[in-house]
N, CA and C atoms of all chains as a GROMACS GRO file, in nm:
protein
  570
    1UNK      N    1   5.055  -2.405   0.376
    1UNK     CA    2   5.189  -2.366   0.331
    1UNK      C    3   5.251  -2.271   0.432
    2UNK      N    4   5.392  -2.270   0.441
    2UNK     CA    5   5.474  -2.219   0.540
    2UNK      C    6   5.490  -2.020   0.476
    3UNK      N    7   5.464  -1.973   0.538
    3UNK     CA    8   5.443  -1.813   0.501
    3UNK      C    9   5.596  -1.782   0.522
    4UNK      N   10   5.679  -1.721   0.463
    4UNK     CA   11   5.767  -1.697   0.464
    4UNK      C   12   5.818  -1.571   0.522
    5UNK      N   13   5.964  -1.537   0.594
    5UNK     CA   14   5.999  -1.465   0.694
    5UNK      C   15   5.960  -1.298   0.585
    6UNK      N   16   5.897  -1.175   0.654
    6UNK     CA   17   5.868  -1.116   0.560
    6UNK      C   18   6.054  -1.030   0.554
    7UNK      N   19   6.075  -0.929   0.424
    7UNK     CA   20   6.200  -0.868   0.406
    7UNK      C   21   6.171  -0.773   0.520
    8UNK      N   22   6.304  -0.734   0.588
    8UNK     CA   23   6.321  -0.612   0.642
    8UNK      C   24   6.276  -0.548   0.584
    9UNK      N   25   6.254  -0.398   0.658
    9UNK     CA   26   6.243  -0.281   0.546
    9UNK      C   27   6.400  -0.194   0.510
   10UNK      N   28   6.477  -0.253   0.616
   10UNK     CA   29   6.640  -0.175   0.584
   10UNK      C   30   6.675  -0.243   0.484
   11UNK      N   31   6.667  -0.382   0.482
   11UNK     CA   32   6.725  -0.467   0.337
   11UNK      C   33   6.656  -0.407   0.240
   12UNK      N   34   6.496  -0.426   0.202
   12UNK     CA   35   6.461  -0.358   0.095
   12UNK      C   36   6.454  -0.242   0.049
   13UNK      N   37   6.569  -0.134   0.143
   13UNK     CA   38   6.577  -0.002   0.113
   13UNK      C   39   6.731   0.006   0.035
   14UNK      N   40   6.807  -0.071   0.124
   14UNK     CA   41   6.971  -0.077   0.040
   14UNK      C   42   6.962  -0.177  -0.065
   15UNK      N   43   6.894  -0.287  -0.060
   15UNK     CA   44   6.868  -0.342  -0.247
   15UNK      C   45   6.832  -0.213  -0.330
   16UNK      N   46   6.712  -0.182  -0.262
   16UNK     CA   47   6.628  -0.132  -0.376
   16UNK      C   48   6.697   0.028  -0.455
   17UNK      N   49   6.799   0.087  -0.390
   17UNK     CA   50   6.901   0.193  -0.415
   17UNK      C   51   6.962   0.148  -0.461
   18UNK      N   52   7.041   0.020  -0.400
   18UNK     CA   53   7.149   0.008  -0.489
   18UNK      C   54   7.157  -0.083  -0.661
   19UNK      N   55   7.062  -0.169  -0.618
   19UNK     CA   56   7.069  -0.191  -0.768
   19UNK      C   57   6.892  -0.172  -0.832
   20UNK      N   58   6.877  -0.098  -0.918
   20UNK     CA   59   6.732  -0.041  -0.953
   20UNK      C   60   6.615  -0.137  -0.983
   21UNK      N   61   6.526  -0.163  -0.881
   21UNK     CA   62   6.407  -0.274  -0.853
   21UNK      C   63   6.411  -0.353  -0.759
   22UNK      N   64   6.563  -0.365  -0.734
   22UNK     CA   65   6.603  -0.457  -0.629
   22UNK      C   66   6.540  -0.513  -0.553
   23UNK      N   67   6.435  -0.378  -0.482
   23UNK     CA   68   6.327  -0.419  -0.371
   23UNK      C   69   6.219  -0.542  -0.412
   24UNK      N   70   6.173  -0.561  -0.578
   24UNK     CA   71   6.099  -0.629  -0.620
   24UNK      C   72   6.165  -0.748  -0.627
   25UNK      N   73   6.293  -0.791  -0.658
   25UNK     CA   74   6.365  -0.910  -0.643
   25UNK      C   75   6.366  -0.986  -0.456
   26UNK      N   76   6.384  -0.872  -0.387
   26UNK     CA   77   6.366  -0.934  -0.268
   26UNK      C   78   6.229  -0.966  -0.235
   27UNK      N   79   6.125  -0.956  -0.273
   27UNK     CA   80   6.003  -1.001  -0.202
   27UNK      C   81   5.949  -1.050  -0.311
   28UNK      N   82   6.027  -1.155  -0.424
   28UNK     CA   83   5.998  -1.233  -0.474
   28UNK      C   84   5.941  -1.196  -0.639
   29UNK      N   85   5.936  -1.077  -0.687
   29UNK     CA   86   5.862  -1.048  -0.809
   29UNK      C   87   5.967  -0.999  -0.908
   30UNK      N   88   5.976  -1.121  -0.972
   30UNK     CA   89   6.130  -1.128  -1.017
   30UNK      C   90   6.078  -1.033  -1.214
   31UNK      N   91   5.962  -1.093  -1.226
   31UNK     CA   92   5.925  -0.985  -1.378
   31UNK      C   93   5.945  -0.812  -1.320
   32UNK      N   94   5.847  -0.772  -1.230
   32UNK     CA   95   5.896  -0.607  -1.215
   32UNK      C   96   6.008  -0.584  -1.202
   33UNK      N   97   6.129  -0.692  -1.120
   33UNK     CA   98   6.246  -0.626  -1.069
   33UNK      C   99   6.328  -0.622  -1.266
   34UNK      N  100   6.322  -0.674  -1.362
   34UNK     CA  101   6.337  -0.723  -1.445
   34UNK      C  102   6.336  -0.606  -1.548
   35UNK      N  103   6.198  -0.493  -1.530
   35UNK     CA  104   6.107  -0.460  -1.606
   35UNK      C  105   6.198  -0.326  -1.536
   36UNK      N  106   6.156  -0.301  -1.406
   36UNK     CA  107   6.276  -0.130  -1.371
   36UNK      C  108   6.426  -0.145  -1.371
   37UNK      N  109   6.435  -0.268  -1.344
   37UNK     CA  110   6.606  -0.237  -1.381
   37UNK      C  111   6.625  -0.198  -1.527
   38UNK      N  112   6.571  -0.278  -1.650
   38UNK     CA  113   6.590  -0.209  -1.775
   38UNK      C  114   6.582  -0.060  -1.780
   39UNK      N  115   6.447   0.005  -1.717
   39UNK     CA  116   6.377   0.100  -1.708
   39UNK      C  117   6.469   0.213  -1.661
   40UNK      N  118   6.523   0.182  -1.557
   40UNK     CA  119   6.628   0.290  -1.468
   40UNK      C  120   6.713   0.265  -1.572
   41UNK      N  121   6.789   0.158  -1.600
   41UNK     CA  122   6.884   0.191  -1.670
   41UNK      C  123   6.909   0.267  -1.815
   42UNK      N  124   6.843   0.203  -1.871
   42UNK     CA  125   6.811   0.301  -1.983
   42UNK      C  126   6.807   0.470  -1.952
   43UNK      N  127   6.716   0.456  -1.880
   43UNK     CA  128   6.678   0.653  -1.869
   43UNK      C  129   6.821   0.692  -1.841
   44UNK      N  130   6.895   0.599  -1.734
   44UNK     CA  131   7.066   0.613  -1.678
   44UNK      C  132   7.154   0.644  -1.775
   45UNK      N  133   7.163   0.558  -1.889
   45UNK     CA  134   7.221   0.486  -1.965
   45UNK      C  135   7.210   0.644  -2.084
   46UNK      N  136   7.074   0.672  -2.124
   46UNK     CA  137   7.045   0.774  -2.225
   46UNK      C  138   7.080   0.899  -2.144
   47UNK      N  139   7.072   0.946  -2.020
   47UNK     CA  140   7.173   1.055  -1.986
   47UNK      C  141   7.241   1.069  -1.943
   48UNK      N  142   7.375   0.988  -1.940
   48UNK     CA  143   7.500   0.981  -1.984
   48UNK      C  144   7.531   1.009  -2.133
   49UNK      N  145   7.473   0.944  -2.193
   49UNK     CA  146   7.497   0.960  -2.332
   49UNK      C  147   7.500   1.054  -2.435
   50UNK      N  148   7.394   1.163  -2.327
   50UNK     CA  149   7.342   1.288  -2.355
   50UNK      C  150   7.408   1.383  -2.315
   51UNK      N  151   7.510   1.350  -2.225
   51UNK     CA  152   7.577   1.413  -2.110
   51UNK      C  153   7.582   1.517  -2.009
   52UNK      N  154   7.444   1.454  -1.948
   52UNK     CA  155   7.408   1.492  -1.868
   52UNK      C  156   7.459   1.546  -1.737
   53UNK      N  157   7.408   1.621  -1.682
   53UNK     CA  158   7.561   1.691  -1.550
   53UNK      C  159   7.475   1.604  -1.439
   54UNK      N  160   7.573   1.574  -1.366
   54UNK     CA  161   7.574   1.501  -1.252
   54UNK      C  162   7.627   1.518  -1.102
   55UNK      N  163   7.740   1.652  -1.116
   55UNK     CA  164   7.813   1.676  -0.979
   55UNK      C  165   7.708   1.782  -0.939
   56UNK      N  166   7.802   1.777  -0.766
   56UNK     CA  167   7.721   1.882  -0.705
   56UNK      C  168   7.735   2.021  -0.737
   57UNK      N  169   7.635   2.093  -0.759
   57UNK     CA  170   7.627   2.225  -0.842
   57UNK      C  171   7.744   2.355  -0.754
   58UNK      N  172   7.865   2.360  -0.785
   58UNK     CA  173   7.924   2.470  -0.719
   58UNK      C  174   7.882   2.597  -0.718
   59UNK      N  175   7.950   2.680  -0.569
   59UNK     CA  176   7.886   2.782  -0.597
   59UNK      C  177   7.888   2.911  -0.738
   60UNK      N  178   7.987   2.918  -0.762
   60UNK     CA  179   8.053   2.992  -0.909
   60UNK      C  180   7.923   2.951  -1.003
   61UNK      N  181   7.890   2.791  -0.974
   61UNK     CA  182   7.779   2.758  -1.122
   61UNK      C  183   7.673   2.787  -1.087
   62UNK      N  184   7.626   2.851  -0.959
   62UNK     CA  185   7.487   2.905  -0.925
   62UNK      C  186   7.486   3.030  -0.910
   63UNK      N  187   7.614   3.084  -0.935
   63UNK     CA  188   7.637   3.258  -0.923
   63UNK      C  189   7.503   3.341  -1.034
   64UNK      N  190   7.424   3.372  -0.952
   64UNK     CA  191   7.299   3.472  -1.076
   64UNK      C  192   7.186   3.393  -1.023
   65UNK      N  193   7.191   3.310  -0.970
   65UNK     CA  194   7.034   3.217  -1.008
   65UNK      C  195   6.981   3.278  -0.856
   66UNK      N  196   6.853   3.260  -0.885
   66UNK     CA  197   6.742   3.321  -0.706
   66UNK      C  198   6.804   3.137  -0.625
   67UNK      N  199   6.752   3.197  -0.519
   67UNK     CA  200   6.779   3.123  -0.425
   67UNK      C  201   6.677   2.974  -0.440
   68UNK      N  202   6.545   3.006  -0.499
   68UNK     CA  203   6.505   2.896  -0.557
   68UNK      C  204   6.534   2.785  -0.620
   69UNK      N  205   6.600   2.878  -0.733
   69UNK     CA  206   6.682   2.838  -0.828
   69UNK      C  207   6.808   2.739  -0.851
   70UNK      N  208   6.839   2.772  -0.695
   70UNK     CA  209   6.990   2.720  -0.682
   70UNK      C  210   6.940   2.577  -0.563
   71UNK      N  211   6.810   2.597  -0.529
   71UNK     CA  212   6.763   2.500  -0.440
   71UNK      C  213   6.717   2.366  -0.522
   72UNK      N  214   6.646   2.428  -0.624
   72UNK     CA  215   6.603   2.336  -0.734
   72UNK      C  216   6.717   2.232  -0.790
   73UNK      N  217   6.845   2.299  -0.831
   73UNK     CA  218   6.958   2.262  -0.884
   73UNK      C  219   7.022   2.165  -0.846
   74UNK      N  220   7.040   2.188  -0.668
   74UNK     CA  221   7.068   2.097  -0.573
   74UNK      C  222   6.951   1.995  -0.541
   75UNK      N  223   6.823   1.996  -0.556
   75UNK     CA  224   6.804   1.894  -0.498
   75UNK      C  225   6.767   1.803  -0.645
   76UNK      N  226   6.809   1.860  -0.766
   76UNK     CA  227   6.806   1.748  -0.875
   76UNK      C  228   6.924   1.684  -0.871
   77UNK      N  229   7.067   1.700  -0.825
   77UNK     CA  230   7.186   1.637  -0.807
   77UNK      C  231   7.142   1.521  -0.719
   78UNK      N  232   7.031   1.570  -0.577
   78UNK     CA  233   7.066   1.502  -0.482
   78UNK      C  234   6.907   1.358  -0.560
   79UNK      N  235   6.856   1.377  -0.606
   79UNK     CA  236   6.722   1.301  -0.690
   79UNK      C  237   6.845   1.174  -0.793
   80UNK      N  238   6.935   1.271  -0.882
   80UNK     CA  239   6.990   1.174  -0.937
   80UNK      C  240   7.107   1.060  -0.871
   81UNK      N  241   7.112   1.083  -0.739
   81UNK     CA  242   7.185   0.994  -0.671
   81UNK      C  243   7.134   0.847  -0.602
   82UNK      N  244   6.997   0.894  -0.626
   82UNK     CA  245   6.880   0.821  -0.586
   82UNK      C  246   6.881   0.645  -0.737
   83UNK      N  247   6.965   0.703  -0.777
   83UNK     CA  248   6.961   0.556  -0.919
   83UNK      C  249   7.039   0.482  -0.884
   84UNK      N  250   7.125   0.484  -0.774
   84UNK     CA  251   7.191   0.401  -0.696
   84UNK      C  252   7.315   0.344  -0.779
   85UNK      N  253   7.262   0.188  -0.804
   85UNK     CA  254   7.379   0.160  -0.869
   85UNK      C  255   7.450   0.175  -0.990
   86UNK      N  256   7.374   0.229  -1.109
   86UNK     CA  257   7.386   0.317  -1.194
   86UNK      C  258   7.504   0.442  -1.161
   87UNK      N  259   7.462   0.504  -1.105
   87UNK     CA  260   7.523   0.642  -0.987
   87UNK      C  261   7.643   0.620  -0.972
   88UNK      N  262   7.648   0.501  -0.918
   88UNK     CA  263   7.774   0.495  -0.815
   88UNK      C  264   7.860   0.402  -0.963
   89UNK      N  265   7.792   0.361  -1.008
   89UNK     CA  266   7.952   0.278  -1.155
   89UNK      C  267   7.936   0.412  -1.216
   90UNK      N  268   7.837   0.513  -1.288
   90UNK     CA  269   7.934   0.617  -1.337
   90UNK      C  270   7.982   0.683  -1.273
   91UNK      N  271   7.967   0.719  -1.146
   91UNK     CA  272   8.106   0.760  -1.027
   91UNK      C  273   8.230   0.723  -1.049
   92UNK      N  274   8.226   0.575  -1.038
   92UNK     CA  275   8.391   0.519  -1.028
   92UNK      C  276   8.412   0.529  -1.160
   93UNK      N  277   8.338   0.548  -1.290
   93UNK     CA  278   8.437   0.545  -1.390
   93UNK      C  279   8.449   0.676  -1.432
   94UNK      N  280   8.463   0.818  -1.342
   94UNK     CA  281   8.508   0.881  -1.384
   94UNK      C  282   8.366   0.978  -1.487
   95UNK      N  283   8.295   0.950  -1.457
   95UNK     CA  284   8.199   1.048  -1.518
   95UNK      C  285   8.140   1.169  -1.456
   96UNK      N  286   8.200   1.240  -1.540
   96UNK     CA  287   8.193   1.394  -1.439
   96UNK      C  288   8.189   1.510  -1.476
   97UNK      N  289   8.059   1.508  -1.578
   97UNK     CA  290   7.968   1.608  -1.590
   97UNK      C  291   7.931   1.718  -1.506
   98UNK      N  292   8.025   1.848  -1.515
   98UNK     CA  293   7.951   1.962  -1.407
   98UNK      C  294   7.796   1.998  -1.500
   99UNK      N  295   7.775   2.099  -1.356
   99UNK     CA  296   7.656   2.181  -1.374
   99UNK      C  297   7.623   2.241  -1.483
  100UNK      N  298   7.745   2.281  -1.493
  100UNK     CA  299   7.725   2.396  -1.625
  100UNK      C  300   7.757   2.384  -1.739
  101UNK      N  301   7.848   2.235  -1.767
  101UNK     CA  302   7.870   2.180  -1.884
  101UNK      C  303   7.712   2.096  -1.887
  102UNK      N  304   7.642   2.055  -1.822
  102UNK     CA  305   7.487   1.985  -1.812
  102UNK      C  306   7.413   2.078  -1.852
  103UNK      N  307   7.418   2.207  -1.766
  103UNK     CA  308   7.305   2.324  -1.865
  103UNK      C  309   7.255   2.274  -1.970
  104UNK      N  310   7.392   2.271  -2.073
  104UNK     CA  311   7.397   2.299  -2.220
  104UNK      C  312   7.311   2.132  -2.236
  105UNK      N  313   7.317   2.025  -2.205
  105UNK     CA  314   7.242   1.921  -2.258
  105UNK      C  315   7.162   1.904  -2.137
  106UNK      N  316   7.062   1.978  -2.162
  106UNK     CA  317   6.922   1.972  -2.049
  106UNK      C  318   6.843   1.817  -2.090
  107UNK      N  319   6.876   1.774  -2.185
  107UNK     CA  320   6.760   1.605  -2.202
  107UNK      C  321   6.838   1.519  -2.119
  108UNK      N  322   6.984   1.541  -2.109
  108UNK     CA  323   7.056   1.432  -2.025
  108UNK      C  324   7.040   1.455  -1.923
  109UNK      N  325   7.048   1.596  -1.856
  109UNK     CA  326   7.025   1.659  -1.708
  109UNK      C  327   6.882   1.547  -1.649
  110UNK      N  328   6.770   1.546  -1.755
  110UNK     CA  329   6.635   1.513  -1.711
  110UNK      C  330   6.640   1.406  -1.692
  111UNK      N  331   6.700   1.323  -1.772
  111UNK     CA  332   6.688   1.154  -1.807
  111UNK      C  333   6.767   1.103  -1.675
  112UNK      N  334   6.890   1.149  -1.578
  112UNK     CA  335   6.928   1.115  -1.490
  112UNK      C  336   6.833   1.145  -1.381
  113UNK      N  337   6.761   1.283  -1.351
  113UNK     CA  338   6.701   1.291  -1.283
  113UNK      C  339   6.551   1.187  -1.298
  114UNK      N  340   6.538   1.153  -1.419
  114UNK     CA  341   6.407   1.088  -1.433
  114UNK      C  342   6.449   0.929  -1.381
  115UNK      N  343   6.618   0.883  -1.430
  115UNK     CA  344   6.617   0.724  -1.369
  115UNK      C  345   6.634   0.747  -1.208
  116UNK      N  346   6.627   0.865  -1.152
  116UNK     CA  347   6.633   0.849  -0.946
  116UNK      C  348   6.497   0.842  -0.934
  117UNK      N  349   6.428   0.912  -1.006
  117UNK     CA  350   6.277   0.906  -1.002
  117UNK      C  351   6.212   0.763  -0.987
  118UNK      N  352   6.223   0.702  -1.080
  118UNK     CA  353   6.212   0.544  -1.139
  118UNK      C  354   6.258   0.483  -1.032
  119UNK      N  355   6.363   0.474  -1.007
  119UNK     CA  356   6.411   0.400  -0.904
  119UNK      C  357   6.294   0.451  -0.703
  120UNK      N  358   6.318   0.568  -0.715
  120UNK     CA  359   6.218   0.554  -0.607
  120UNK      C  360   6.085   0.521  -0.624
  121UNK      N  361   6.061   0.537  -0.735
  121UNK     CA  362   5.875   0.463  -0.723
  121UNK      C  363   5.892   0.314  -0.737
  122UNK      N  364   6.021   0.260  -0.786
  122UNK     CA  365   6.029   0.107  -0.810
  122UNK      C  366   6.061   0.071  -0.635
  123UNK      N  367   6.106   0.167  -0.565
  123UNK     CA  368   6.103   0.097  -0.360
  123UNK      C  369   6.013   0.137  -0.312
  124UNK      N  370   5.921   0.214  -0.345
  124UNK     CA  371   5.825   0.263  -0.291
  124UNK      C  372   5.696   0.181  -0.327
  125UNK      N  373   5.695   0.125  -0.462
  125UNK     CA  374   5.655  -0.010  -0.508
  125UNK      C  375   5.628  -0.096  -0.420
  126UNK      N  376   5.753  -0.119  -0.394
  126UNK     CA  377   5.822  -0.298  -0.345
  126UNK      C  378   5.727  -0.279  -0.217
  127UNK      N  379   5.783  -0.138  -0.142
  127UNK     CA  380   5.761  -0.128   0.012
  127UNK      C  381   5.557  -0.173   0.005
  128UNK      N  382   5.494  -0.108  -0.058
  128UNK     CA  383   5.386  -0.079  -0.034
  128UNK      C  384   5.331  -0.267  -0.054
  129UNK      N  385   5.394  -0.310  -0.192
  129UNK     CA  386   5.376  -0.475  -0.206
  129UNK      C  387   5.349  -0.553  -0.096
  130UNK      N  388   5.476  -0.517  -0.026
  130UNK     CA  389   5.548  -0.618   0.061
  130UNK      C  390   5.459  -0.603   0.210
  131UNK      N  391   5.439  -0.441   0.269
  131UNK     CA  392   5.326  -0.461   0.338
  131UNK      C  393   5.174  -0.526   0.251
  132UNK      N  394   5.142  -0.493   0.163
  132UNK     CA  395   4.996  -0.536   0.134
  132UNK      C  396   4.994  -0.712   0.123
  133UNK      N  397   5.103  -0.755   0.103
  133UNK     CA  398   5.178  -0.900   0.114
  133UNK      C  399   5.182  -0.997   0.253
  134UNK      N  400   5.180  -0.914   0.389
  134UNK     CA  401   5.211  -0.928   0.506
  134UNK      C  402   5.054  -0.980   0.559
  135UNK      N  403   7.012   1.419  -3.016
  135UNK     CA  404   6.883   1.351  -3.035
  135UNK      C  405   6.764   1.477  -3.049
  136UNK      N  406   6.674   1.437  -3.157
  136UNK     CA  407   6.581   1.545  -3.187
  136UNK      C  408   6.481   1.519  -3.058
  137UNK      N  409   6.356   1.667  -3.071
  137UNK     CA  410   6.301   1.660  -2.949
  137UNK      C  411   6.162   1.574  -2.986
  138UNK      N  412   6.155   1.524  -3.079
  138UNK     CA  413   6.014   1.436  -3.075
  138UNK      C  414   6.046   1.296  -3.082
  139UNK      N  415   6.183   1.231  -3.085
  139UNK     CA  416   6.242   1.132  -3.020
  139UNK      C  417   6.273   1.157  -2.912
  140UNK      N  418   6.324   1.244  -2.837
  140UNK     CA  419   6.369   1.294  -2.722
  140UNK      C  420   6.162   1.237  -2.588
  141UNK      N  421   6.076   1.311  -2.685
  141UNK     CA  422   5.947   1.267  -2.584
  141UNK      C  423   5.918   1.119  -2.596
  142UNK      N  424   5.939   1.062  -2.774
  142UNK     CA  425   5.893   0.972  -2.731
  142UNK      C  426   5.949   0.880  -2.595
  143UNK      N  427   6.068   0.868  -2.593
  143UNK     CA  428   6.144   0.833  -2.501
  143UNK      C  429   6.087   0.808  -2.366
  144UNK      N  430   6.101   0.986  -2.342
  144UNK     CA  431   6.037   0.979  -2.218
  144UNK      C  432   5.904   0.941  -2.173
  145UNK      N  433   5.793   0.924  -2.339
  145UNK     CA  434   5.700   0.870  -2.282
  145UNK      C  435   5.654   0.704  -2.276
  146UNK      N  436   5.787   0.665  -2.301
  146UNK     CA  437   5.772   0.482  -2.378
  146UNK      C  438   5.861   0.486  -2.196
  147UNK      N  439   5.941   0.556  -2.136
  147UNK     CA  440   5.963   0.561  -1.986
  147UNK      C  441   5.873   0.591  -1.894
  148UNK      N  442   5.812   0.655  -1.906
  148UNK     CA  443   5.723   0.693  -1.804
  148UNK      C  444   5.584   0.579  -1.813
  149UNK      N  445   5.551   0.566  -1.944
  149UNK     CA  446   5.465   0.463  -1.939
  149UNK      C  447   5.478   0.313  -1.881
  150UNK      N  448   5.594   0.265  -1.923
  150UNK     CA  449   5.647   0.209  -1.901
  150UNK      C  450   5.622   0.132  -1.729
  151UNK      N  451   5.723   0.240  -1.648
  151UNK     CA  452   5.736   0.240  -1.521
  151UNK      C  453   5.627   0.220  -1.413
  152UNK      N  454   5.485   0.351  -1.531
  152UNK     CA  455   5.364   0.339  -1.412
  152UNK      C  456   5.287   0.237  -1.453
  153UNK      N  457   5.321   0.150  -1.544
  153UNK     CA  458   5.242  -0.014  -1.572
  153UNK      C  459   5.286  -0.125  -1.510
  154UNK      N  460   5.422  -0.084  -1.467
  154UNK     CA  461   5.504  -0.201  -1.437
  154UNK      C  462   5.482  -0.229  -1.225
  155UNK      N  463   5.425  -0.099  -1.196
  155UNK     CA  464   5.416  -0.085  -1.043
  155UNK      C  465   5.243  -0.172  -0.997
  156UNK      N  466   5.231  -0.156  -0.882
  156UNK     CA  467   5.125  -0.258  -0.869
  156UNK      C  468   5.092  -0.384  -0.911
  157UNK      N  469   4.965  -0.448  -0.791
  157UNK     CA  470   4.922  -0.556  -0.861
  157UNK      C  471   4.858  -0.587  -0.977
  158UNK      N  472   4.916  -0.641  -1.066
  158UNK     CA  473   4.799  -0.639  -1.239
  158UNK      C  474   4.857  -0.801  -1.269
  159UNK      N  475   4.746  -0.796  -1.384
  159UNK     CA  476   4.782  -0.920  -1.494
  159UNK      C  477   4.890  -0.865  -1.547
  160UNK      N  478   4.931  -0.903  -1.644
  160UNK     CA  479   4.988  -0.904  -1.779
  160UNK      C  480   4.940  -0.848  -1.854
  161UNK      N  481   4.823  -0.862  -1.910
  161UNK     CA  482   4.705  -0.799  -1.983
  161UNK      C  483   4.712  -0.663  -1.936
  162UNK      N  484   4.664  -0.673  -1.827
  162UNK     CA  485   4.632  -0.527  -1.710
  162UNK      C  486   4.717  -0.415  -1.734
  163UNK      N  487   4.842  -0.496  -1.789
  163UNK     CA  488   5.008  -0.405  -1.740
  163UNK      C  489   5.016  -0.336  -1.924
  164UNK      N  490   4.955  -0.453  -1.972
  164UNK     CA  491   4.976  -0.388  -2.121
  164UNK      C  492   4.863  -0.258  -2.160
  165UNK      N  493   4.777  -0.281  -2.159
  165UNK     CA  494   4.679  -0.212  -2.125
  165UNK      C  495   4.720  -0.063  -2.085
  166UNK      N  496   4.769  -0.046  -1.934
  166UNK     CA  497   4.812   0.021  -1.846
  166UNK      C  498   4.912   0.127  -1.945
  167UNK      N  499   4.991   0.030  -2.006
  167UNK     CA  500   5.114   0.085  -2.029
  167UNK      C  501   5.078   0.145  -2.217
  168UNK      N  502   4.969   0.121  -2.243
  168UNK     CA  503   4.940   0.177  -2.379
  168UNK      C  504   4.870   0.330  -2.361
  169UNK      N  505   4.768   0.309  -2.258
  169UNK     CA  506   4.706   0.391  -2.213
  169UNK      C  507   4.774   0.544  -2.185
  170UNK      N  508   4.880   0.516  -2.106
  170UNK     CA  509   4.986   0.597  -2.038
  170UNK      C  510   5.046   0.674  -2.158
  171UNK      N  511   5.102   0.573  -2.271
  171UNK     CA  512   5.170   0.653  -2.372
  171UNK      C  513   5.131   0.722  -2.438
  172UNK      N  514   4.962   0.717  -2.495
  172UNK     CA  515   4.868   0.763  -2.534
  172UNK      C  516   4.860   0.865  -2.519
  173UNK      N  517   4.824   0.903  -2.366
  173UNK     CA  518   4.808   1.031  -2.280
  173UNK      C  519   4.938   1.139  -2.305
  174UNK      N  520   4.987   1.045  -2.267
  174UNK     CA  521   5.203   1.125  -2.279
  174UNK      C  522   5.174   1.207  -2.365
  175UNK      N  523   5.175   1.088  -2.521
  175UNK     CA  524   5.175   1.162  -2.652
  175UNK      C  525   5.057   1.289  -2.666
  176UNK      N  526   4.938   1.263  -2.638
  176UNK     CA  527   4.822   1.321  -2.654
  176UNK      C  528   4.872   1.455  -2.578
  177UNK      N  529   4.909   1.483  -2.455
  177UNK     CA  530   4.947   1.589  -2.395
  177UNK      C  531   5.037   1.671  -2.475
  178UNK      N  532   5.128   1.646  -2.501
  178UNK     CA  533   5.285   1.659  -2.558
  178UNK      C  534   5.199   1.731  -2.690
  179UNK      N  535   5.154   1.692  -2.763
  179UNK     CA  536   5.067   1.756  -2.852
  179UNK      C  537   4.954   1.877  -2.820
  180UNK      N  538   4.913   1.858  -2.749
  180UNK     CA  539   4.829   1.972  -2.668
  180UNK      C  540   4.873   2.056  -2.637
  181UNK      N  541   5.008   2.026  -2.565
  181UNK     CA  542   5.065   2.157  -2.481
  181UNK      C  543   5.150   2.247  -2.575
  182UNK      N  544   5.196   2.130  -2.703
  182UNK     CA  545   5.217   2.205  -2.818
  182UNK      C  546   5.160   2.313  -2.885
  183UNK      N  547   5.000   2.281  -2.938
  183UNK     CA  548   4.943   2.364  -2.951
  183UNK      C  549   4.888   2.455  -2.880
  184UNK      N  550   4.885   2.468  -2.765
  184UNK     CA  551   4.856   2.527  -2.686
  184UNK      C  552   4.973   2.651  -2.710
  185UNK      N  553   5.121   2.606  -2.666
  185UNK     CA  554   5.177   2.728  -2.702
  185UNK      C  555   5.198   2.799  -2.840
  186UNK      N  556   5.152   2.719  -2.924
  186UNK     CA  557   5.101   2.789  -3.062
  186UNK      C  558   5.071   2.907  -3.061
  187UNK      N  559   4.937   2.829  -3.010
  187UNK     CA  560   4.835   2.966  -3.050
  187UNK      C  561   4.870   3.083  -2.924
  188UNK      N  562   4.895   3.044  -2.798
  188UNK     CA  563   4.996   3.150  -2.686
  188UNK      C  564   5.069   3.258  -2.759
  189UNK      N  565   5.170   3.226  -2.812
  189UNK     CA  566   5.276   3.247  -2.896
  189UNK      C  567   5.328   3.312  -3.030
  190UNK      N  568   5.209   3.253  -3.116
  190UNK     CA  569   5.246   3.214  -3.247
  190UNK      C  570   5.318   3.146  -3.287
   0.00000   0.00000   0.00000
């Protein structure tokens, strides 16, 4: 049988961001890609719903916190951007949860940060597949 | 949403996710993914009591 051309790793990095599993659809494993897209979305889906904060943390909304603190803050904004296409449709429609209106619903804060999570172990997945595949 | 729907959640997600990665059966993945929630829950309870008795 003819072995097939293997995926880039740039293609299976912009699938796999932009729409959640993606990477598993390109190298053929169409149940996982199936199984994290629900997965991301949902966690996506439940903090929004929760209303979860999502912009980048201004400085005024980190006024008091240690420098840790405000490092932590930022790099959970920059984790939940990581859900890709999720991310980017509640972008364009206007969903725009600050920092400090998110405080107050910390389960939504988590659940966004938990679907960037999801989404990188679902390319980090694919990647590791796709070499052990090669 | 209350907070013991709030875990299960996160642990029917998290389980979920780390069954669904790697090579497995089907079987393997169910398995995997019971196991996981188990633990979730089992922790989530622990760390509960744990700050119990911490605490009161």
């Amino acid at each position: 049988m003819k072995k097939s051309r293997p995926v880039p790793v740039i293609a299976l990095a912009i699938a796999g961001w932009l729409v959640p599993g993606g990477g598993y659809l390109l190298i053929g494993r169409k149940q996982q890609f199936v199984l994290f897209l629900l997965l991301v979305t949902i966690a996506f889906a439940a903090g929004v719903a929760l209303q979860g904060g999502m912009l980048w943390p201004q400085d005024a909304e980190l006024h008091g916190l240690d420098g840790f603190t405000s490092l932590l803050a930022q790099a959970g904004t920059l984790v939940k951007m990581l859900a890709g296409g999720p991310y980017l449709l509640a972008r364009c429609l206007d969903y725009s949860q600050t920092f400090v209106q998110g405080r107050l619903h910390e389960y939504g804060t988590i659940l966004l940060v938990m679907a960037g999570l999801l989404n990188v172990l679902a390319l980090a997945d694919a990647w590791e597949l796709r070499k052990a595949e090669q | 949403m209350s907070h013991p729907a709030y875990t299960l959640l996160m642990a029917v997600l998290v389980a979920g996710a780390g069954a669904v990665t790697g090579s497995r059966t089907g079987r393997e993945r169910v398995y995997a993914a019971a196991y996981m929630f188990l633990v979730c829950i089992a922790s989530v309870v622990a760390g509960g009591w744990f700050m119990y008795l911490v605490h009161g």
